[in-house]
C-alpha positions as CSV (number, residue, x, y, z in Angstrom):
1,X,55.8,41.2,61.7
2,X,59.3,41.0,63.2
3,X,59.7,41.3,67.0
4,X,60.0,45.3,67.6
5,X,62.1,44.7,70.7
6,X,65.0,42.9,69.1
7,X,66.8,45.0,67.8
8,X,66.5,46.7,71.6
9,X,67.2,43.8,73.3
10,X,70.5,43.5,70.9
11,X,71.4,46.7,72.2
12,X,71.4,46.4,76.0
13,X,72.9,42.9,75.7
14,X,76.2,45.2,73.8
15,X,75.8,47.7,76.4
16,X,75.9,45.2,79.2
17,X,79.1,43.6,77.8
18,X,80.8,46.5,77.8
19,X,79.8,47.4,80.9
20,X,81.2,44.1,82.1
21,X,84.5,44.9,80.5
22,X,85.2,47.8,82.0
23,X,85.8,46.5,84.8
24,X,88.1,43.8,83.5
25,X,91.7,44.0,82.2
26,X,91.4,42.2,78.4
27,X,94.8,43.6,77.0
28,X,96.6,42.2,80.3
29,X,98.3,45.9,80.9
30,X,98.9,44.3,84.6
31,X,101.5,42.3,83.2
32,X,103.3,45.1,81.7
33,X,102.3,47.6,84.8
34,X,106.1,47.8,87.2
35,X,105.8,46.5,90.5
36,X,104.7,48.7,93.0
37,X,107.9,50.3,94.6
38,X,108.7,48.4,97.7
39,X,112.0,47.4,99.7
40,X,111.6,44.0,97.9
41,X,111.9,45.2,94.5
42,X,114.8,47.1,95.5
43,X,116.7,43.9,96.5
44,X,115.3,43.2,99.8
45,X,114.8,39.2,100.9
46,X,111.6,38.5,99.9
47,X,110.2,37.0,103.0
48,X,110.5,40.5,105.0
49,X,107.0,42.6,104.7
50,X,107.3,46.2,104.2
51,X,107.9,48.6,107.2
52,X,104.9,50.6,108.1
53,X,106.2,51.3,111.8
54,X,109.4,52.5,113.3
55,X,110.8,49.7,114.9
56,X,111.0,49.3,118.6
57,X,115.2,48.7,118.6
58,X,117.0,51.7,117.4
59,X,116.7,52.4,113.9
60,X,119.3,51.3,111.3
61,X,120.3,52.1,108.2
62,X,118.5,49.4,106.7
63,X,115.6,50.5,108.1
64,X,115.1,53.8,107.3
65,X,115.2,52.7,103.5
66,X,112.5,50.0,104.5
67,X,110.7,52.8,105.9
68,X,111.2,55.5,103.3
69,X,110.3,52.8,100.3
70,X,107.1,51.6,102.3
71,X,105.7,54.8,103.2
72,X,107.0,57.9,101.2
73,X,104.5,59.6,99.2
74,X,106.5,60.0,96.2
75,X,106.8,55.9,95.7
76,X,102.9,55.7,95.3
77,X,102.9,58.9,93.3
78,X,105.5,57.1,90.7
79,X,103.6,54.2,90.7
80,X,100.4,56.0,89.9
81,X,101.8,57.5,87.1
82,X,103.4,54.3,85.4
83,X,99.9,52.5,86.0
84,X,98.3,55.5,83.9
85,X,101.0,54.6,81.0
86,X,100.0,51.3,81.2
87,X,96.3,51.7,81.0
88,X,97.3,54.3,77.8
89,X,98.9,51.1,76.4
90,X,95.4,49.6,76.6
91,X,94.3,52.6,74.9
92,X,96.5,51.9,72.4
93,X,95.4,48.3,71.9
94,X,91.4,48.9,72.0
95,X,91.8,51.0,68.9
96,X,92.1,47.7,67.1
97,X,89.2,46.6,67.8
98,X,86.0,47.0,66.3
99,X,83.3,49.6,68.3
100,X,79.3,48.7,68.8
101,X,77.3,51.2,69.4
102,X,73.3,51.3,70.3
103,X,71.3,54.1,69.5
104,X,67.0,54.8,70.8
105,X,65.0,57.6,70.8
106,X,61.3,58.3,71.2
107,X,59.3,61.0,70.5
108,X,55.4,62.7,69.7
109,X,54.9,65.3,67.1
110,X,51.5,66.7,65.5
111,X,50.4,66.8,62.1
112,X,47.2,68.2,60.9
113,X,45.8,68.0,64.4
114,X,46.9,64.4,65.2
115,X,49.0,63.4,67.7
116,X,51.8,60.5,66.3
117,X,54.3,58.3,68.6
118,X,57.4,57.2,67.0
119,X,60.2,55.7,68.5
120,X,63.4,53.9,67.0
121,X,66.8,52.1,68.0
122,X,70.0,50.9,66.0
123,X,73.1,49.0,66.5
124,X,75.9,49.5,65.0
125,X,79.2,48.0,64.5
126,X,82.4,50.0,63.1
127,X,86.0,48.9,62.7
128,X,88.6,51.0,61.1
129,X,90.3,48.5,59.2
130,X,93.1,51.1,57.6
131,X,94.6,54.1,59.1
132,X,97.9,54.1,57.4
133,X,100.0,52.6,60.2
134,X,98.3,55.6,63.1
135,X,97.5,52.6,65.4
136,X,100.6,51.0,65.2
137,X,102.8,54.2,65.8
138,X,100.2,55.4,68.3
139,X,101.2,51.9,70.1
140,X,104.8,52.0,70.0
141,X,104.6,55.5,71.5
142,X,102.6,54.4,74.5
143,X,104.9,51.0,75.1
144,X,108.1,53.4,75.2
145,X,106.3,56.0,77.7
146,X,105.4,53.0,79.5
147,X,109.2,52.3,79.5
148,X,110.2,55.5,80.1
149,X,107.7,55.8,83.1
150,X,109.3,52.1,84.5
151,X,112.6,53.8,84.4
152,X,111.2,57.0,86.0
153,X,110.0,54.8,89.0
154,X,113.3,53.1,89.3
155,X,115.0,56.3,89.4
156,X,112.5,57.3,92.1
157,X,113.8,54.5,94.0
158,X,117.4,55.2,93.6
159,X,116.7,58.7,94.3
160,X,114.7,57.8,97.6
161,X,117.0,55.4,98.8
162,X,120.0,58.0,98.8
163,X,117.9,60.4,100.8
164,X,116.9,57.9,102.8
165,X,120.8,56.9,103.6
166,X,121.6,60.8,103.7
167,X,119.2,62.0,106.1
168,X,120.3,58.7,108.6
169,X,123.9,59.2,108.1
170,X,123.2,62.8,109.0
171,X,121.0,62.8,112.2
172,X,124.0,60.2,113.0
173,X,126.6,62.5,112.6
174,X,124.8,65.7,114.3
175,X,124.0,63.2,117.2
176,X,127.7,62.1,117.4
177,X,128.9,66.2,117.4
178,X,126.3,66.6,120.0
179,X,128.6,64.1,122.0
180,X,131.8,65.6,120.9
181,X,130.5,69.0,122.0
182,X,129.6,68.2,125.4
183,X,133.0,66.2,125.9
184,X,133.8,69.7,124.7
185,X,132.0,71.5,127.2
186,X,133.3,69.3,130.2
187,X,137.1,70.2,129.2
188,X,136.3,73.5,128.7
189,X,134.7,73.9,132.4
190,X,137.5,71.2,133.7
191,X,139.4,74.5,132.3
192,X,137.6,76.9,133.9
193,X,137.7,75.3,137.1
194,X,141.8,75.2,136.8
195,X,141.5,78.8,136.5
196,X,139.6,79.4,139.4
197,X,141.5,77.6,142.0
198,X,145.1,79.0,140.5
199,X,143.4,82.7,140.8
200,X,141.5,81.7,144.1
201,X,145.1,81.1,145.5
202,X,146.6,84.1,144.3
203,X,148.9,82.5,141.2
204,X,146.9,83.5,138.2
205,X,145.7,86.8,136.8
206,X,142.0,87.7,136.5
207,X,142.6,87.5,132.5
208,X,143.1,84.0,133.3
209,X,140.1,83.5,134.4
210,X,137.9,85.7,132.3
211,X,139.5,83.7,129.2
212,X,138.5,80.5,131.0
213,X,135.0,81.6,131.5
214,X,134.9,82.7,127.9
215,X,135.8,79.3,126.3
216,X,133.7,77.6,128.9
217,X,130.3,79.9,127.6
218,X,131.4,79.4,123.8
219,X,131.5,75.4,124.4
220,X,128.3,75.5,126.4
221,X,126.8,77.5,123.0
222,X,128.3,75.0,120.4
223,X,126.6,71.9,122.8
224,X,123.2,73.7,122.3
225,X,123.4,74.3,118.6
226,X,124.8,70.8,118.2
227,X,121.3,69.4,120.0
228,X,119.3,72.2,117.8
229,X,120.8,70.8,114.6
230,X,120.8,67.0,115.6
231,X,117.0,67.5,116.5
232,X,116.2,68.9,112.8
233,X,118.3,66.2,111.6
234,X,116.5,63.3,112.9
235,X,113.2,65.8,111.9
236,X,114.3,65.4,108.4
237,X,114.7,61.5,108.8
238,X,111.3,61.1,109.8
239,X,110.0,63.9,107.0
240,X,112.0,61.3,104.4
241,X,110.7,58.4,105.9
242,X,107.0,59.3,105.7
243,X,106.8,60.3,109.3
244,X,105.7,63.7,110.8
245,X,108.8,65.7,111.8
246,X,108.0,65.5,115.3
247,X,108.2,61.3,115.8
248,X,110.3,60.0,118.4
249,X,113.6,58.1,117.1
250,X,116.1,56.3,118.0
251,X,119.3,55.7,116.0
252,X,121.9,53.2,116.8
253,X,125.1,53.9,117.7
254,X,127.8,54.5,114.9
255,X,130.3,51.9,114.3
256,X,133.3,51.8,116.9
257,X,135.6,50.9,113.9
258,X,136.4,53.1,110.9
259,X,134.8,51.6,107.6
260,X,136.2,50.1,105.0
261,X,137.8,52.8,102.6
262,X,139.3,50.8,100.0
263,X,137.7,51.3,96.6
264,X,139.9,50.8,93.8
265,X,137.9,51.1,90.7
266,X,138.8,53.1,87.4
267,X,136.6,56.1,87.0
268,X,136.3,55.6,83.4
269,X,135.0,51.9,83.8
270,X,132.3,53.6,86.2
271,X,130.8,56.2,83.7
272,X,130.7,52.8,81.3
273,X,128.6,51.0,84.0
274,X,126.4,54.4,84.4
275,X,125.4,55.1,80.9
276,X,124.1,51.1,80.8
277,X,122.9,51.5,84.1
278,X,121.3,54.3,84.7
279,X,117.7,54.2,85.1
280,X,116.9,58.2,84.1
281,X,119.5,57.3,81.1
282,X,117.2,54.9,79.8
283,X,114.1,56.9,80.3
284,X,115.1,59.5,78.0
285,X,116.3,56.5,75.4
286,X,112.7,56.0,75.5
287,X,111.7,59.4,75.5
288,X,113.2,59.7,71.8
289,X,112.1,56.6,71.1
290,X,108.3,57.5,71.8
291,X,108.8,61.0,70.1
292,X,110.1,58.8,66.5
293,X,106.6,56.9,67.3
294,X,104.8,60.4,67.4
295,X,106.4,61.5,63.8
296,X,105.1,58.7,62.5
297,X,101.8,58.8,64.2
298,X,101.3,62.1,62.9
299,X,101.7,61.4,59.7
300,X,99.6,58.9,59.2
301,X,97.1,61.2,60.9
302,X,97.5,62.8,57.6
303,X,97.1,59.9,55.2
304,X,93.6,58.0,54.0
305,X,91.7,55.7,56.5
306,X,89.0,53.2,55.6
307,X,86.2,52.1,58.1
308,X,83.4,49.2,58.0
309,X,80.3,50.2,59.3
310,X,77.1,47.8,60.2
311,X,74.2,46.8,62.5
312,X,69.7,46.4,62.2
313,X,67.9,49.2,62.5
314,X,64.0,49.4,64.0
315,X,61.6,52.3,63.8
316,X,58.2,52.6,64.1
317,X,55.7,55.8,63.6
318,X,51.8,55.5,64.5
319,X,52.2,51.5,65.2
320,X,53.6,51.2,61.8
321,X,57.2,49.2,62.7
322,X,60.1,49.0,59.7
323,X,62.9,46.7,60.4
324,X,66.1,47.6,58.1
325,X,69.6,47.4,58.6
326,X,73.2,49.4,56.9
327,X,76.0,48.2,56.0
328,X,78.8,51.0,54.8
329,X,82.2,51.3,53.8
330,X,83.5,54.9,54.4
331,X,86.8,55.6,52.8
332,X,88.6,59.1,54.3
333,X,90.8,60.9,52.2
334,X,92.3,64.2,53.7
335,X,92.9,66.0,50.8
336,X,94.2,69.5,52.1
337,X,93.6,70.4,56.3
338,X,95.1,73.6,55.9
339,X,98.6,72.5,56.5
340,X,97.6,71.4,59.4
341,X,99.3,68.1,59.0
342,X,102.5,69.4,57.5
343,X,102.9,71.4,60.8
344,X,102.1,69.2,63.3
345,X,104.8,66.9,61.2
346,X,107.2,69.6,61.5
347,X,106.6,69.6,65.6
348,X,106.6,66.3,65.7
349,X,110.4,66.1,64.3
350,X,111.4,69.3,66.2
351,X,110.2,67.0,69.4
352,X,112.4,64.3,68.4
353,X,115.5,66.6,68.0
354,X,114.7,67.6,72.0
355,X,114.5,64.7,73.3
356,X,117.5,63.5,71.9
357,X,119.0,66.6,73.0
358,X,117.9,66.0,76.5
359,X,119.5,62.7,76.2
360,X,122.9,63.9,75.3
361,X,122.7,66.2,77.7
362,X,121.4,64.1,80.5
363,X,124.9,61.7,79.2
364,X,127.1,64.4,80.1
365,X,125.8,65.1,83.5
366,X,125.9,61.5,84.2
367,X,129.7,61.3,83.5
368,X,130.3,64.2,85.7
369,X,128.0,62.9,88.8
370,X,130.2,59.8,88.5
371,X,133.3,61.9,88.0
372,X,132.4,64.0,90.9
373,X,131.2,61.5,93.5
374,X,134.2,59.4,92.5
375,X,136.8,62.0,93.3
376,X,134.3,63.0,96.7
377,X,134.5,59.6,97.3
378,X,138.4,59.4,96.8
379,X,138.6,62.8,99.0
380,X,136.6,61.6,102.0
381,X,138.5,58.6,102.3
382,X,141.8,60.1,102.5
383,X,140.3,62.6,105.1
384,X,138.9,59.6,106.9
385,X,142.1,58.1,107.8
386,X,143.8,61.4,108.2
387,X,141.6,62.5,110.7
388,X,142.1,59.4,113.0
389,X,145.9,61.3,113.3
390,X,144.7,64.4,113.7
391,X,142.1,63.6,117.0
392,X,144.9,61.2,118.3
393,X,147.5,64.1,118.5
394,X,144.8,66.8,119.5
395,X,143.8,64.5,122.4
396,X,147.6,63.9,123.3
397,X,148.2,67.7,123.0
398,X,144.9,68.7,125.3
399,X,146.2,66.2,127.9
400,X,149.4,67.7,128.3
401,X,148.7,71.2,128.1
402,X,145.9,70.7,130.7
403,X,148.6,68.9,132.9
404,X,150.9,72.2,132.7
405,X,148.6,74.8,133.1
406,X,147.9,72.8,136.8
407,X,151.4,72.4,137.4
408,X,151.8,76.0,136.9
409,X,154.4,75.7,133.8
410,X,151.9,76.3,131.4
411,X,149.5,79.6,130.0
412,X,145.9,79.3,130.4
413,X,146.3,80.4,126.6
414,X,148.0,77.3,125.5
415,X,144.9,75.2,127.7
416,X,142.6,77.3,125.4
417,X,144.2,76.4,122.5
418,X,145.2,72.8,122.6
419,X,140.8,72.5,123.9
420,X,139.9,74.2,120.5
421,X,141.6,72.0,118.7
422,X,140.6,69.1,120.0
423,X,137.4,69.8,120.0
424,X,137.6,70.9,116.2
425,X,139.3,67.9,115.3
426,X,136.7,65.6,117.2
427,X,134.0,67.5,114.7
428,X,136.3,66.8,111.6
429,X,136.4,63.3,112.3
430,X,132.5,63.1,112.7
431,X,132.5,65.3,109.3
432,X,134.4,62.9,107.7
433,X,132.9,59.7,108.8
434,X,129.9,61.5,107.3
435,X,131.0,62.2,104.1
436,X,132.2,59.1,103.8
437,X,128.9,57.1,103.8
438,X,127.4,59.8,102.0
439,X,129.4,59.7,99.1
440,X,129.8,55.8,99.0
441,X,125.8,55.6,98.2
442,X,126.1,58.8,95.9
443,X,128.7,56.9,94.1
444,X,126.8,54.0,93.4
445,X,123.4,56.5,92.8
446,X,125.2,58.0,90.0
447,X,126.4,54.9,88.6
448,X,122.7,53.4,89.2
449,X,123.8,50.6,91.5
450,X,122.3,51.5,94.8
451,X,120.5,49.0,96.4
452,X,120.5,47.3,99.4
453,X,124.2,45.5,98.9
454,X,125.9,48.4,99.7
455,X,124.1,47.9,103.1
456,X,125.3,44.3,103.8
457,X,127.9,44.9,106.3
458,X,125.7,47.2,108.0
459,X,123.7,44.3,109.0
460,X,126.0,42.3,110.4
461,X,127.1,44.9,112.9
462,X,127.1,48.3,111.5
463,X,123.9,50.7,111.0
């Protein structure tokens, strides 16, 4: 009599490999998983480790995109989702293989007043061998949403690394009008105190004075909502950087020169370099690309499949043991699923026609971001230099109307006025500096070239 317990012992030896496989990775799908998002992959020299800290020194440019790429939720959540394609494209792969499954059962039953044992086990061993291409579509599919999801992250990055650049440049600027309005402030009480001593001796009217006193309590308002906004600015820094709203930071001190504003480039050449570029671009390529998979994948779904089946088989019933085993060839052919099929087909193609909708759509906003940060771009610069003028001549006028007014050849009205607008064109300059950097990184965002290059003159001296 044949050994009851091999068949058994065949079975837990299957189980116990696949046990074992689990937890290992036989289609290599870390090979194909993206790197995890990090200021390396972005551009940065390899030999620097990945910001978890604020550093000591005032913060830079550069390191608030280390710190928003190291420690922004939204880098592991993208990652997490293109490591869950990836595993589907091992999903994909394990349907080619063949499937063993073991199978035991005991139990005791009565029959004319006697008790009987039986007990039996099998292991079996399946493989589809034809499906009419399903496994093959069903694996292109997941390879392009694993492409689409490797394009997602980049975007992510991109996307990250402008806010990261946005929200610095910003807490710069509303620290640099916090600045501007206390310089503001001082005038306006150096103002106030001219006013005083020309009505304290009798050679200026108490309108004078009260209009003094006015500009002096609207500068001293403007200084406090300057420090209220600069303090949500930096908040939003640290929210972007990973950071509670509340941390501590220091920023360094904007440049003392203007930057560069050339950028001669033809628009038309830029929308080019986006629509190769683009990471989201060539997401939704693979989008449509995975939905063609699906129309194929469905139907096949529809079409015949052929399976091998075998494997021993024990049982045994009152101590009597039969050993056996099957071997099976099991042909499907769906013949009619209640159009079922035909209208899973007909979503299928309607999918497709989306997604390549999506795409032509997502082309067209593409050329206008370009278009629109181009001219932004274009705009900012000419305000840059213009504003340079404008500060130059406000200072110039505020100095000499402040000069007459204490001579006595001058209205306080004039003081007023010349203050205003230097103080206006002090924030217009700050504005502008602002819009500048802002719209030199959306520019390259939209064009898909952000990385950290655009920040190589920052570290040799500018933030």
């Amino acid at each position: 009599m044949s050994n009851p317990l091999r068949p058994l012992t065949l079975f837990l030896f299957g189980l116990a490999v696949s046990v074992e496989a689990v937890a290992l990775d036989p289609f290599d799908t870390a090979r194909i998983t993206p790197p995890r998002p990090t200021p390396q992959a972005a551009g940065r020299a390899a030999d620097v480790p990945c910001a978890r800290e604020v550093p000591a020194a005032p913060l830079t440019a550069i390191d608030a995109v280390d710190l928003t790429l190291c420690n922004n939720p939204q880098t592991r959540e993208i990652w997490a989702a293109a490591r869950v394609q990836a595993a589907q494209v091992g999903v994909a792969q394990a349907a080619w293989l063949p499937g063993l499954d073991g199978r035991v059962g005991a139990s005791r039953y009565q029959n004319d007043g006697r008790y009987y044992n039986a007990s039996s086990a099998a292991l079996t061993l399946s493989w589809l061998v034809f499906d009419s291409g399903a496994r093959s579509a069903n694996g292109e599919s997941a390879r392009q949403l694993l492409a689409a999801a490797a394009a997602t992250q980049d975007y992510t990055v991109q996307t990250l690394f402008l806010s990261a650049l946005q929200a610095f440049y910003t807490a710069q600027a509303t620290r640099a009008a916090v600045v501007s309005t206390t310089e503001a402030e001082r005038a306006a009480r150096e103002g106030f105190n001219a006013a005083e001593s020309r009505y304290n001796v009798g050679v200026a009217t108490p309108a004078d004075r009260l209009l003094a006193q006015t500009a002096l309590s609207q500068a001293t308002l403007n200084r406090i909502r300057a420090e209220g906004e600069a303090r949500n600015a930096l908040g939003a820094l640290a929210n972007v950087m990973g950071f509670p709203a509340g941390r501590n930071l220091e920023l360094v001190a904007p440049p003392a020169t203007l930057p560069d504003a050339d950028f001669q480039r033809e628009v038309a050449a830029l929308i080019a370099e986006a629509e190769v570029r683009r990471p989201d671009l060539k997401a939704a390529e693979a989008q449509v690309r995975a939905a063609q998979a699906n129309v194929d994948l469905v139907q096949a779904q529809g079409r015949p499949t052929v399976s091998l089946s075998t494997g021993p088989t024990w049982a045994e019933t009152d101590r009597v043991s039969v050993n056996g085993g099957v071997l099976g060839v099991t042909v499907n052919l769906p013949l009619f699923t209640g159009f079922d099929t035909t209208y899973r087909v007909r979503a299928a193609e309607a999918q497709v026609d989306v997604r390549a909708a999506q795409l032509d759509r997502l082309k067209n906003q593409v050329a206008l971001d370009v278009w629109k940060a181009y001219q932004s771009l274009t705009t900012a610069t000419q305000s840059l230099r213009t504003t340079v003028d404008l500060v130059a001549s406000a200072e110039q006028s505020e100095r000499v109307a402040l000069g007459r007014y204490k001579a006595g050849v001058g209205t306080v009205l004039d003081l007023l006025t010349a203050q205003s607008a230097l103080a206006s064109a002090r924030l217009q300059r700050i504005q502008a500096a602002l819009d500048w950097y802002v719209y030199r990184a959306t520019l390259a965002q939209s064009v898909g070239a952000l990385d950290y290059t655009l920040l190589q003159p920052a570290a040799e001296g500018e933030p």
